[in-house]
N, C-alpha and C positions, 0 to 999 in steps of 0.2 A: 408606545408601540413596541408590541416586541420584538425583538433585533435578529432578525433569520440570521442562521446560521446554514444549514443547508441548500443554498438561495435554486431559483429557476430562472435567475435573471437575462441567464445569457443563453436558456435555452435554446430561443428561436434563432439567434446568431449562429448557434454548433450547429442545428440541423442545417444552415444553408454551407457553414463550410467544411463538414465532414467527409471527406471524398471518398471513404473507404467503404464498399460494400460489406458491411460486416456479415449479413445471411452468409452469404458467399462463403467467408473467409470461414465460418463457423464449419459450414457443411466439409471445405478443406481440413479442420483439425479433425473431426470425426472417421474422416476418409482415413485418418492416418492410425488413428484410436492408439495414440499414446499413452503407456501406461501411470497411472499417478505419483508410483513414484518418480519418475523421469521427470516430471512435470514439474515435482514437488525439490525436487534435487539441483535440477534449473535456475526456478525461484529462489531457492535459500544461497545458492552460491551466489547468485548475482546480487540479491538482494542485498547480500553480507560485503560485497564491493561495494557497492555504492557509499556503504558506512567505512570502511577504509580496510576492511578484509584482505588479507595478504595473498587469501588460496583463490585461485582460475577454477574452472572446472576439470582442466587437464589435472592439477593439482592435488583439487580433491579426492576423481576418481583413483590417480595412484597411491596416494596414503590412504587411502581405504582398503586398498589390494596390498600393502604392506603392512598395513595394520597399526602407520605411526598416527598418533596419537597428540592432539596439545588443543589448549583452549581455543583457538580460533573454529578447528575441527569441531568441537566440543559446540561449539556455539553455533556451527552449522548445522550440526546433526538435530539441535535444538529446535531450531526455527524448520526442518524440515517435521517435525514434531507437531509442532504447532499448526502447521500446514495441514497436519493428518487429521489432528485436532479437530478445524472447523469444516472439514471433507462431513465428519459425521456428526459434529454436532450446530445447534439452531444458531442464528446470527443475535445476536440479545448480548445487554452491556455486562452479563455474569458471565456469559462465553468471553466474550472480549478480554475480561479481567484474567480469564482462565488459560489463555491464549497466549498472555503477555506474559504470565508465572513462566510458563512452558519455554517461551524463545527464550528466557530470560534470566534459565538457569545457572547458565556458567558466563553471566556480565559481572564486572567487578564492582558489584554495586552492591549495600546494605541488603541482608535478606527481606525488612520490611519495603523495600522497595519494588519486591519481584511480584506481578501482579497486584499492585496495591498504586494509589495516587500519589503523586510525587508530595513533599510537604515543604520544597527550595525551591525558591524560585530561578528559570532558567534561564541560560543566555546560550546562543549557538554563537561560537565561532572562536577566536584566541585575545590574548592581551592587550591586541591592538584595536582589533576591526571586530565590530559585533554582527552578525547576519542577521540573527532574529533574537525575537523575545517572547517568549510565551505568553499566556494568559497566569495573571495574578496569583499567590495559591489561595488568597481571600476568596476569588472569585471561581476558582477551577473547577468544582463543584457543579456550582450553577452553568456555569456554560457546557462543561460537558453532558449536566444533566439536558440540555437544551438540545444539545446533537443527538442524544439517545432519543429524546422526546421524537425528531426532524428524523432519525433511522427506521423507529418504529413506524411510522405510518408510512413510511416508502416501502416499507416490506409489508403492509398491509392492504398495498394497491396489488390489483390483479393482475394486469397487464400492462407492461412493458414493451413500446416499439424496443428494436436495437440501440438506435441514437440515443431515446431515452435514456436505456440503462445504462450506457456506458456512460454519457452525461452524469449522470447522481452519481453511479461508481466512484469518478475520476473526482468529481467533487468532496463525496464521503473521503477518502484520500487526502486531498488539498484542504477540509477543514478541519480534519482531527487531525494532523499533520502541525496545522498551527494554533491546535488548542495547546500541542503538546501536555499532556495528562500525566507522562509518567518520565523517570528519572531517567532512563534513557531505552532505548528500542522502539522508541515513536517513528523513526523512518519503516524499520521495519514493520513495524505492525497495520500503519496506515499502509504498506502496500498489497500486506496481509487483505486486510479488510478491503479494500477495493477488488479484490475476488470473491471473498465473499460472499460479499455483497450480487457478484455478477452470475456464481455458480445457484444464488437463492433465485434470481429473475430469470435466468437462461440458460439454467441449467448447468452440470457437472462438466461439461464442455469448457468452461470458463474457465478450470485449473490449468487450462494445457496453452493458453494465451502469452507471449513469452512479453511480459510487458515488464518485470526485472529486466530482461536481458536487452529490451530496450532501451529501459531509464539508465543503464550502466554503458552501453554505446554512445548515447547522448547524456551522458551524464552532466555538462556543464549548460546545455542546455535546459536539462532538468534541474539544476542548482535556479540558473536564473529566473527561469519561469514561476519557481517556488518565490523567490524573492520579488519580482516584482511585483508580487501583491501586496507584500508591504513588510517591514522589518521588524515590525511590533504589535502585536494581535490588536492591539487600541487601534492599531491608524491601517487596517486590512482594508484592503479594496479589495471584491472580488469582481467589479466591472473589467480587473485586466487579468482575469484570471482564465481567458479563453486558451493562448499557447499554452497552458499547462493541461487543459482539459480536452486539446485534441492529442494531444502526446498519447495518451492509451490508444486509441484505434490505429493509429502508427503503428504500433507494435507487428499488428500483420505485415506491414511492409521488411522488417527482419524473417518474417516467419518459413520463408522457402528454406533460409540456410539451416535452418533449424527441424525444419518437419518435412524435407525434404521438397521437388518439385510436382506441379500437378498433373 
């Protein structure tokens, strides 16, 4: 049988405990029509926290207005790049690959590694305590090909309730996240693609969703909920993958301090 990777398992579970009217919350960002970069600036600062980023957005915006300069900067500027990236181009695993080049220009990793699949296998975390473990690189291949296979046909469905989409989104996210594919920028990228994904079903609306800037608020919460699905792609449960997959519709709940009140 073959092993889903994209699962629906816990769909009908998310619809009854989703509390957040997303229509709603949708018609509020529009009310506000933020512009893409802002949205995209947002994303990559926070995004770039989560991964251990040293620059805030107060930060960033004033070494931009002074014009200082260093890799961290360099790597923000990057991933808002990449951002731009998949604004105009199709969601498909050569964008992806193209995507990853992009964030991933100024990481201190082998050039064969920038937009290309990892060939080491990975381990998250330090000398002591291990977090997670990837998928094999015997196998990384095949399994990513399996997700690409499980992406294409969700972008090949017509219509998407809200819950729906935001459900796959958060999923697409949560499994390429623990395929881990590439030598490093898999946080970022998997949060990447979870807009993606959302701006292809619902529209360009979806860029202006501040769901970085909620993973980096709750950031330990989102550490955990990643982990309790399991430490090693072999032994993944995604039956307890639901607290990770209502974390994205949360995001509206930060979204007044951010796009103001209604």
């Amino acid at each position: 049988m073959k092993r889903q990777i994209v699962t629906n398992i816990l769909l009908d579970e998310y619809e009854k405990k989703q509390r957040y009217s997303l229509a709603k919350h949708f018609k509020v960002i529009g009310k506000h029509n933020q512009s893409a970069i802002f949205a995209f600036t947002h994303s990559s600062v926070f995004s770039s926290l989560i991964e251990g980023s040293g620059i805030d957005m107060d930060s960033y915006l004033f070494n931009k207005e002074t014009g200082y300069k260093s890799r961290e900067m360099n790597q923000i500027d990057d991933l808002i790049k990449a951002y731009q990236f998949a604004k105009t181009h199709t969601l498909n695993s050569k964008n992806i690959f193209e995507a990853h080049k992009i964030l991933s220009s100024n990481f201190e990793i082998h050039p064969h590694y920038k937009g290309k699949l990892r060939d080491k296998e990975v381990r998250v975390g330090n000398f002591l305590i291990t977090v997670y473990e990837g998928t094999k690189v015997a196998e990384l291949e095949t399994e990513l090909n399996k997700f690409f296979s499980d992406l294409d046909s969700l972008l090949k469905r017509s219509k998407y309730t809200y819950n729906e989409a935001f459900y796959y989104a958060s999923m697409i996210h949560l499994v390429f996240v623990k395929i881990h594919p590439f030598a490093d920028g898999n946080g970022r990228m998997a949060r990447l693609l979870e807009k993606w994904f959302l701006a292809h079903v619902l529209g360009q609306l979806s860029w202006a969703i501040p769901s970085e800037v909620n993973y980096w608020i709750k950031r330990d919460k989102y550490y955990d909920n990643l982990t309790t699905v399991g430490k090693n792609y072999y032994s993944l449960n995604y039956k307890y993958a639901l607290p990770f997959l209502l974390m994205l519709p949360s995001s509206f709940g930060i979204s007044k301090k951010y796009y103001g009140k209604d």
